[in-house]
PLY file of the C-alpha trace (Angstrom):
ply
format ascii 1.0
element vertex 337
property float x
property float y
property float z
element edge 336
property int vertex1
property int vertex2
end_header
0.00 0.00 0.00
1.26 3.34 -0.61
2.64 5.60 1.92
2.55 2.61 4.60
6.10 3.69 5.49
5.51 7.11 6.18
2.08 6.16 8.42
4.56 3.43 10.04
6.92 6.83 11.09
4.19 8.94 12.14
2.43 5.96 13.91
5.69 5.68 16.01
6.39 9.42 16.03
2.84 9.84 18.00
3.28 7.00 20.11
6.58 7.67 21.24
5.53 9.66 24.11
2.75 10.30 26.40
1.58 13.65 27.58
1.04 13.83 31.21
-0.62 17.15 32.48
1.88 19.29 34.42
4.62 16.80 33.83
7.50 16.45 30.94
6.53 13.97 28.76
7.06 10.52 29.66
8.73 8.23 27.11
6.42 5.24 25.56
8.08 1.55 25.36
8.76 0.35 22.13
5.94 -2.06 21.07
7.62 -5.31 21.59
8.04 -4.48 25.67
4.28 -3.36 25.70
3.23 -6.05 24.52
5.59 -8.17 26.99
3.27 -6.31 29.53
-0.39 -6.91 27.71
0.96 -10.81 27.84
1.73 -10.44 31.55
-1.27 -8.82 32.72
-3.50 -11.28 30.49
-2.14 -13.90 32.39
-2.76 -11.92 35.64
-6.43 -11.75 34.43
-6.66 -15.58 34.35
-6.89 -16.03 30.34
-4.31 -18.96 29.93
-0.81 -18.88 28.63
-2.29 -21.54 25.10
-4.76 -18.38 24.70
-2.53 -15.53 25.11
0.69 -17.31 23.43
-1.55 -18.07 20.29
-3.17 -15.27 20.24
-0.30 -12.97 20.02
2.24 -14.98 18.26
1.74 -12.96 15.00
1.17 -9.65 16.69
4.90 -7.73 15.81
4.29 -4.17 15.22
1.84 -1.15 15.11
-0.50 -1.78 12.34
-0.22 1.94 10.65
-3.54 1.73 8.38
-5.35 1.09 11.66
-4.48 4.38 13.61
-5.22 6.51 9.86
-8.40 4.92 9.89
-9.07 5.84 13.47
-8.33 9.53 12.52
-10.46 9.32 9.57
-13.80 7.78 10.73
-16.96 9.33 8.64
-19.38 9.86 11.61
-16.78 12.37 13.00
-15.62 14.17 9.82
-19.08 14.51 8.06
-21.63 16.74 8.44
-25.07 15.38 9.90
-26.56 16.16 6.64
-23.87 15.15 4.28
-23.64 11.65 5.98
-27.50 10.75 5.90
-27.28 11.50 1.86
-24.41 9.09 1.88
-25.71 6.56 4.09
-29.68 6.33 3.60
-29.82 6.28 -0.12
-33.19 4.87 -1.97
-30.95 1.47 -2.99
-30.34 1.40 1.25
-33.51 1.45 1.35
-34.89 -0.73 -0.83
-32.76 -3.05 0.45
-33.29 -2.90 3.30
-37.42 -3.32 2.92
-36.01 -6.79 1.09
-34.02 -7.91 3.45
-36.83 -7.14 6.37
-39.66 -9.11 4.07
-37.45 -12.00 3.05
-36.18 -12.68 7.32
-40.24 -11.41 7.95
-40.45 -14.65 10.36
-37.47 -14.48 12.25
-37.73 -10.62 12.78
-41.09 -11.06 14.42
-39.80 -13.30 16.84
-37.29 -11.48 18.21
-39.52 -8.58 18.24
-41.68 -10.69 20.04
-38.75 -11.64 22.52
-37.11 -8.41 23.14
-39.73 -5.91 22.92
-37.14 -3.97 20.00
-38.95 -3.16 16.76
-37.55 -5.39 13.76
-37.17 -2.27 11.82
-34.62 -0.41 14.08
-32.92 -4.39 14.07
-32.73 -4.57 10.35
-31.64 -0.67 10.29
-28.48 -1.46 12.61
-27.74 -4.73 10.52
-27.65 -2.35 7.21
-25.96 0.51 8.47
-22.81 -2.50 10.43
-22.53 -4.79 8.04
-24.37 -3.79 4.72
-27.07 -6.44 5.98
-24.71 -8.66 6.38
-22.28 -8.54 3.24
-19.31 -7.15 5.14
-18.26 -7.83 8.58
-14.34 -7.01 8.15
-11.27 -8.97 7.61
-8.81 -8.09 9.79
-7.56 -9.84 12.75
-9.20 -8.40 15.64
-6.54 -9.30 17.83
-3.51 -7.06 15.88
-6.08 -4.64 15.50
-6.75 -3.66 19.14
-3.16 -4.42 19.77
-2.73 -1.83 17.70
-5.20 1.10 19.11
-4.08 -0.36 22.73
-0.64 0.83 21.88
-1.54 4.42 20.21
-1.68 7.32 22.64
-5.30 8.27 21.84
-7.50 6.03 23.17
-4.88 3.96 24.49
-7.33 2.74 27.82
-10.40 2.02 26.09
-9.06 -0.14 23.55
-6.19 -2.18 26.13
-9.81 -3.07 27.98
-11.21 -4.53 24.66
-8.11 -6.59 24.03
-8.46 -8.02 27.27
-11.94 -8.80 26.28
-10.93 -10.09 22.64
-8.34 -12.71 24.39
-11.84 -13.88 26.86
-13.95 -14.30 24.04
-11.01 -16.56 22.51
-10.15 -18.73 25.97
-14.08 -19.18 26.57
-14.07 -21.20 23.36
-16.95 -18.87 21.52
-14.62 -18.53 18.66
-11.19 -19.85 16.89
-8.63 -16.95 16.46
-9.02 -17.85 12.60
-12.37 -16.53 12.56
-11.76 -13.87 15.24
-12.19 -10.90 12.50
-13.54 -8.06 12.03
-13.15 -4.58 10.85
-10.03 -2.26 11.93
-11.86 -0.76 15.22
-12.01 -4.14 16.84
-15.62 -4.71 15.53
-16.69 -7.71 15.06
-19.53 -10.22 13.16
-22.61 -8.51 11.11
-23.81 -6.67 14.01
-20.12 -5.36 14.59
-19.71 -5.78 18.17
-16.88 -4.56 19.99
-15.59 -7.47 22.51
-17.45 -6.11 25.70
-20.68 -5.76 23.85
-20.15 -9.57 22.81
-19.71 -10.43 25.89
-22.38 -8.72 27.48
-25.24 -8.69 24.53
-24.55 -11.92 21.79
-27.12 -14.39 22.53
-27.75 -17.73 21.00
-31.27 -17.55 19.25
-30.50 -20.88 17.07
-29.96 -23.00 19.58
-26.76 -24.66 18.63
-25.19 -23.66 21.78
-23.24 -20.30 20.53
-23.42 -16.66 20.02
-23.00 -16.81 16.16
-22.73 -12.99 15.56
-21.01 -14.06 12.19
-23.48 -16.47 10.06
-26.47 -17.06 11.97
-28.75 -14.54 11.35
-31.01 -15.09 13.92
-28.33 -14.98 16.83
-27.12 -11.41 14.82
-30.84 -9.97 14.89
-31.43 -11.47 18.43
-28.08 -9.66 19.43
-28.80 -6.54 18.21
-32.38 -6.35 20.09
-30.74 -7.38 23.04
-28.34 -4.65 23.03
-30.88 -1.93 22.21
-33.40 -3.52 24.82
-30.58 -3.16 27.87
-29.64 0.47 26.04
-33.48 1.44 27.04
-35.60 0.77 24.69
-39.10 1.44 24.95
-41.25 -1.13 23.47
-44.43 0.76 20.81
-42.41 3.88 20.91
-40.43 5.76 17.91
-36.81 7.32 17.96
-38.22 10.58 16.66
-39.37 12.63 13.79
-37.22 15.57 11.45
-38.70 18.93 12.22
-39.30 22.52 10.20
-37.17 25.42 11.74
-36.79 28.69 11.12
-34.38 30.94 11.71
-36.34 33.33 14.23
-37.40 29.56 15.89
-33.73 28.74 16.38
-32.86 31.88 17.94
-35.42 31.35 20.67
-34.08 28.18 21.08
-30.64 28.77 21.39
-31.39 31.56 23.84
-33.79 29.36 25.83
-33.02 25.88 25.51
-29.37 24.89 26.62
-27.35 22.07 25.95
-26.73 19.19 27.35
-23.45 19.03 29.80
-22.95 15.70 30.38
-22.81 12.13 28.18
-20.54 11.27 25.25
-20.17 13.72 22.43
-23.03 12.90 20.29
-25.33 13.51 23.82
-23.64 17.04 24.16
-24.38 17.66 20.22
-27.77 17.63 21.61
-30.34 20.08 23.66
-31.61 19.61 26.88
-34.62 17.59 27.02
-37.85 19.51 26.81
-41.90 18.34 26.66
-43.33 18.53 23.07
-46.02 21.12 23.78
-42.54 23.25 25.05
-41.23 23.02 21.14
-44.52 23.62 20.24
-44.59 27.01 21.90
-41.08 27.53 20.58
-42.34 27.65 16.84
-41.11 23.86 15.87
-43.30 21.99 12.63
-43.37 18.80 11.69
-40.98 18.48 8.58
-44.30 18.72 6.52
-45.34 21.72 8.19
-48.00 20.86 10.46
-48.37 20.93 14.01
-46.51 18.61 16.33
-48.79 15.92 17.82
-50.01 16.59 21.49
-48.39 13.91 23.24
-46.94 13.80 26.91
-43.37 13.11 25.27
-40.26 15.04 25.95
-37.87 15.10 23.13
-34.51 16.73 22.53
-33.11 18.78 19.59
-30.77 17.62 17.58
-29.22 20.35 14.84
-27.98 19.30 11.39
-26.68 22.32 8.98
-30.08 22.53 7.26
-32.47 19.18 8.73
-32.71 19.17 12.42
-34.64 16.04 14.34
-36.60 16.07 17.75
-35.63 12.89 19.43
-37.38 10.97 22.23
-35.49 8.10 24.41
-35.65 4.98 21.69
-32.98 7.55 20.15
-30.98 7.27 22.84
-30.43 3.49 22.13
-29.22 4.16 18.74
-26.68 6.43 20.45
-25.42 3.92 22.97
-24.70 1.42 20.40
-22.21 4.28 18.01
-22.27 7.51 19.82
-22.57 9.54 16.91
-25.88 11.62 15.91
-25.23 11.03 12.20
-25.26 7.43 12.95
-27.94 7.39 14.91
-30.62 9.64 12.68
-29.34 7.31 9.76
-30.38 4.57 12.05
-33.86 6.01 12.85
-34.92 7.00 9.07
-33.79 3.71 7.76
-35.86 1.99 10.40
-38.87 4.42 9.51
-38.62 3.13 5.34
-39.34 0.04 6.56
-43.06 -0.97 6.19
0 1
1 2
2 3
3 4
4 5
5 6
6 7
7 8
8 9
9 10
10 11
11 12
12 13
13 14
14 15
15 16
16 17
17 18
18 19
19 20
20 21
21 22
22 23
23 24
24 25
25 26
26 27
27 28
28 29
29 30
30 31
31 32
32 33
33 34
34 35
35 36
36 37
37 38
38 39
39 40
40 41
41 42
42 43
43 44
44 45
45 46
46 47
47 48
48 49
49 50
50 51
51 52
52 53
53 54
54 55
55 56
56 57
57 58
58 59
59 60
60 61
61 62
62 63
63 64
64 65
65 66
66 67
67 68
68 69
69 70
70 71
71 72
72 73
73 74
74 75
75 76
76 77
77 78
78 79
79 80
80 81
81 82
82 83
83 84
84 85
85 86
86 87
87 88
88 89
89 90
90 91
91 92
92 93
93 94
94 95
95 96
96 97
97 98
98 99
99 100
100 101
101 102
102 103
103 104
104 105
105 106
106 107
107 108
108 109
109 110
110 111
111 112
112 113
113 114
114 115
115 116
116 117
117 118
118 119
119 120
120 121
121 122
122 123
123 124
124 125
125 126
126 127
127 128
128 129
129 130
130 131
131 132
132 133
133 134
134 135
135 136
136 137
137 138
138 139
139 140
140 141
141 142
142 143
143 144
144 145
145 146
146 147
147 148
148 149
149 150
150 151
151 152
152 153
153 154
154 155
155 156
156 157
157 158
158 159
159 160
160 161
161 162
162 163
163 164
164 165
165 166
166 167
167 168
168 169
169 170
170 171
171 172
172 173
173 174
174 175
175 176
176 177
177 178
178 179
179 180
180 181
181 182
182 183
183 184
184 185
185 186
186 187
187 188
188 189
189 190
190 191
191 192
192 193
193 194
194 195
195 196
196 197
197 198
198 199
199 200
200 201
201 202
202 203
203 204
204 205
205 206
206 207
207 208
208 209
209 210
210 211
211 212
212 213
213 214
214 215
215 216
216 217
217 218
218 219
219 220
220 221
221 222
222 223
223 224
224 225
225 226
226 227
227 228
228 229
229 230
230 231
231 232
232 233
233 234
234 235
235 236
236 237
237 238
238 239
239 240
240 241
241 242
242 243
243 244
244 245
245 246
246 247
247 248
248 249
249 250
250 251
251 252
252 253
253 254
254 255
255 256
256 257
257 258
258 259
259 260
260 261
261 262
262 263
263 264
264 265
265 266
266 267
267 268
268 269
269 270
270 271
271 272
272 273
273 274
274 275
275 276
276 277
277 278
278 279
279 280
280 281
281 282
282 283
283 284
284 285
285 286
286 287
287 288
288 289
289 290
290 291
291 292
292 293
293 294
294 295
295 296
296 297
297 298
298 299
299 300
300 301
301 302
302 303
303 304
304 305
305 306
306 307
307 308
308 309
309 310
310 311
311 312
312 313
313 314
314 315
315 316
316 317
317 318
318 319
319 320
320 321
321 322
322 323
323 324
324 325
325 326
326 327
327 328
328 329
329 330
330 331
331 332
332 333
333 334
334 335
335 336
């Protein structure tokens, strides 16, 4: 690949030291002594030394395609607007009504089961995985090794290696098919390790968490998560909205935003009851009055379409904390019929 030397240099340029506040910087180890200590402390943790000896063995160096892609993801460099034209598309959703007629029986039983609504399953599975076309390639284990080892998000991603060399010593999958994309994310429903741990559930019955090629433990998995994220059973995620610009600037002068949550939460304002927007001056997209319903909902601002969202949106958010993600995730699921 092009330029992989030069990402190799900058890769070890930036992870050559570590920035500690009021301190000189403090000098990184070179990767082959990190990973001396990921392989001691797995071992602390109680994964054995078959697991961790196997799983490493072909882990050597920094992976430099893996830290440009971190810098590089879409849902932080596009605009709200710009990424729903990319993402939703009429093909998307065509597809994704296909898809959601032709697995019709095995949706409605996991609706059934987890009180999540199929469409906001099948919108997930599109928006991971292409509806399950592309789950990744890479190794997850080199992957995380990698983004474990970059200053960044050094903490988060040590955590999820951990969790990677679990999932391998529990037996729920060989390290052959342990792959994924280069964030760590793995099967159709692209998981992160935790989330695997904590939300894959066997809906076959053949005694796994399939998250790969069994589409009903990969829908079952997804409701799960989004059922223990809060979803509320019969409700929607939200609806776009008409604002002007004299409705904005009471808003901004009288709704604030939120303070606290991951970045996407802080993206959006305070909640607020609907007859509250109402007074504000905020239409339906179409023009027409917002319904009278004891709902609160918060804003959420794009550069030119702007949503109201309710707490099913909130789900979206806790599975990719990103508000481009999660509207794409919401409209898809509303094409659905």
């Amino acid at each position: 690949m092009p330029h992989t030397s030069l990402l190799l240099a900058a890769c070890a340029i930036a992870a050559s030291t570590l920035l500690v506040r009021g301190q000189e910087p403090v000098p990184q180890p070179d990767f082959a002594t990190w990973l001396d200590g990921v392989r001691t402390e797995a071992l602390q943790r109680g994964i054995s030394p078959a697991t961790v000896s196997r799983a490493l063995a072909d882990v050597t160096a920094p992976e430099a395609v893996v830290v440009a892609r971190d810098r590089a993801q879409p849902e932080e460099v596009q605009s709200l607007d710009r990424y729903i034209q990319q993402r939703v598309t009429t093909a998307v959703r065509r597809s994704a009504q296909t898809h959601a007629n032709h697995h019709a029986r095995k949706l409605t039983s996991i609706e059934s089961t987890f009180g999540v609504s199929k469409s906001a399953v099948v919108a997930i599975w599109g928006l991971e995985s292409n509806f399950g076309r592309f789950t990744g390639t890479r190794p997850i284990v080199a992957a995380l090794a990698t983004l474990a080892y970059d200053p960044r998000r050094a903490s988060l991603f040590r955590s999820e290696l951990f969790h990677a060399l679990s999932i391998l010593d529990q037996g729920h999958v060989g390290i052959d098919e342990l792959k994924g994309s280069w964030a760590g994310a793995m099967g159709q429903p692209q998981f992160m390790p935790s989330s695997y741990l904590k939300h894959a559930v066997d809906v076959d019955g053949d005694g796994k968490a399939n998250i790969w090629t069994s589409e009903a433990d990969v829908f079952g998995s997804i409701a799960n998560y989004l059922k223990h994220a809060g979803w509320v059973t019969g409700e929607r995620w939200g609806r776009e909205v008409r604002i002007t610009r004299p409705v904005m600037a009471r808003i901004e002068d009288g709704v604030p935003m939120r303070r606290s949550g991951c970045r996407a939460v802080r993206e959006m304002t305070e909640s607020r009851p609907l007859a509250e927007w109402t007074r504000l001056g905020v239409l339906q997209a179409n023009g027409t009055a917002l319904p009278r319903a004891n709902m609160h909902a918060s804003l959420v601002r794009g550069l030119n379409r702007h949503f109201l969202v309710y707490t099913n949106y909130h789900a979206f958010v806790d599975y990719n904390c990103s508000n481009a993600y999660a509207i794409a995730a919401g409209l898809l699921s509303d094409s659905i019929k």
